[in-house]
N, C-alpha and C positions, 0 to 999 in steps of 0.2 A: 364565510357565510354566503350562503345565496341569493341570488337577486329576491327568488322567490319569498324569500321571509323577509328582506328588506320592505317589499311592497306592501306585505301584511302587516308589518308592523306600522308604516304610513298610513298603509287603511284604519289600521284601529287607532291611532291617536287622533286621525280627520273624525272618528267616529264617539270617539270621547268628547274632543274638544267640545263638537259640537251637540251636544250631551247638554255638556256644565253650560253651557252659552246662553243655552234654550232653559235650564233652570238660572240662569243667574240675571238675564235679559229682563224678567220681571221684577226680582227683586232691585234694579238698578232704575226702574220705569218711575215709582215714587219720588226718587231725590232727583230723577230728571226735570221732573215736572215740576218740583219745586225750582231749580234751577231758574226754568223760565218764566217762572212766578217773581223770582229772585232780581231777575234781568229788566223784566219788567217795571216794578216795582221802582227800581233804580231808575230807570229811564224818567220813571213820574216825578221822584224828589229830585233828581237834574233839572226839569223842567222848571220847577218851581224854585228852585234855590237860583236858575238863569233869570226867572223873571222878577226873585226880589233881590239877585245883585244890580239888576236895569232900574230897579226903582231907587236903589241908593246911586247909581250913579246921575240919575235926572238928578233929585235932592243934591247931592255934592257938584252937580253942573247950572244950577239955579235954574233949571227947568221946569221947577217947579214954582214958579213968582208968584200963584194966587195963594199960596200958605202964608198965615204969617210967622214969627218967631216962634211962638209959644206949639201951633201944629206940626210945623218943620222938627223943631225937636223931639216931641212926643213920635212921630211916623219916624223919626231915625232912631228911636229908643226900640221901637216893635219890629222895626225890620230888621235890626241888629239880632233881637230876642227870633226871627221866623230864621235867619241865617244861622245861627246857632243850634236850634233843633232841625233843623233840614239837614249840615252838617252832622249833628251825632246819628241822627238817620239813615245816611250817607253811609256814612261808618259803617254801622250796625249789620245793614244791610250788602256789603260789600263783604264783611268779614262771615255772615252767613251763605251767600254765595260761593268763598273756599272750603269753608265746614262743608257746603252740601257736593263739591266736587271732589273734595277728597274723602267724604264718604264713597261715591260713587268708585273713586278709585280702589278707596279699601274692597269694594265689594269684589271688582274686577280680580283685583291681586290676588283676593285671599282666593278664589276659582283658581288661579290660574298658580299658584304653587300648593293649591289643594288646604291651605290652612282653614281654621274655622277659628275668625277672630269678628266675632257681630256683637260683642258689649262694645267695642271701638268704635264701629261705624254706628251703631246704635246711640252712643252716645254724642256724637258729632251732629250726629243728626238732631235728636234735641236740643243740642247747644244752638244750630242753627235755625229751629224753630222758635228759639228763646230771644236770637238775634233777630231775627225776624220779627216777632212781636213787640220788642222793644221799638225797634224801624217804625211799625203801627203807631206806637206810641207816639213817637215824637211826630208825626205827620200829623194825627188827630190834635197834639197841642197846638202845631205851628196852626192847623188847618184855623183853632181856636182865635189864636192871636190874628189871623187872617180878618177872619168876622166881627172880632172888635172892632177892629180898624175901618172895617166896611161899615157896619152899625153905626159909630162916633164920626164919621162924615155924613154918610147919606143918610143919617134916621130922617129928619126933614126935608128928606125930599120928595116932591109930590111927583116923581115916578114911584115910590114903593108904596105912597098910601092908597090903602082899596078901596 
């Protein structure tokens, strides 16, 4: 064969590829954006799962000496209960993270060997918005048990009263 049809047929695959790229670019833009919603999100419950492992570690280092028995126990009861929902949060949120990249990938693959498989990535993707919401979940309870614990210390304190 000839160079010449060699080159035409590189021209038209450059010219397909970039065809599917330019319709598939968009539909990939949504679960991208979730992704870094996704990443996000995860940086916040690390944040807060570091600062109530530092609060058990004060408590189990007696750096805490103005509690007495009865508080020390109660605040290792609720930080246990914030470490536990941060944790399934953690989770949730971790395993919708690969749900939304390997949507992302389905999206890619199926362009790129031409199949048309979107109940799959369709479905991945709700799975991970369902992970996602659950994540919400437990961050609103832990957020919960957070504000008890602020409440049942500081109700009397005359910095909150107006």
């Amino acid at each position: 064969m000839s160079s010449d049809f060699y080159i035409w047929l590189s021209d038209a695959t450059l010219r397909i590829t970039s065809v599917r790229f330019s319709l598939i670019a968009p539909q990939a833009l949504a679960p991208a954006f979730l992704l870094l919603a996704v990443a996000a999100f995860l940086t916040l419950l690390m944040n807060r799962l570091w600062r109530v492992s530092d609060r058990i570690r004060e408590l189990e280092e007696k750096k805490l000496a103005h509690l007495d028995g009865q508080d020390r126990a109660l605040l290792a009861k609720w930080l246990a209960r914030r470490g536990r929902l941060l944790y399934r949060g953690i989770r949730s949120i971790v395993a919708a993270g690969i749900c939304v990249a390997t949507v992302i990938l389905i999206v890619f693959f199926n362009a790129l060997v031409g199949m048309q498989r979107e109940w799959g990535a369709s479905l991945l993707f709700v799975i991970s918005i369902v992970l996602f919401a659950h994540a919400l979940i437990c961050l609103f309870r832990e957020i919960n048990v957070a504000i008890k614990d602020f409440d049942r210390r500081y109700r009397h304190s005359a910095f909150f009263e107006s």
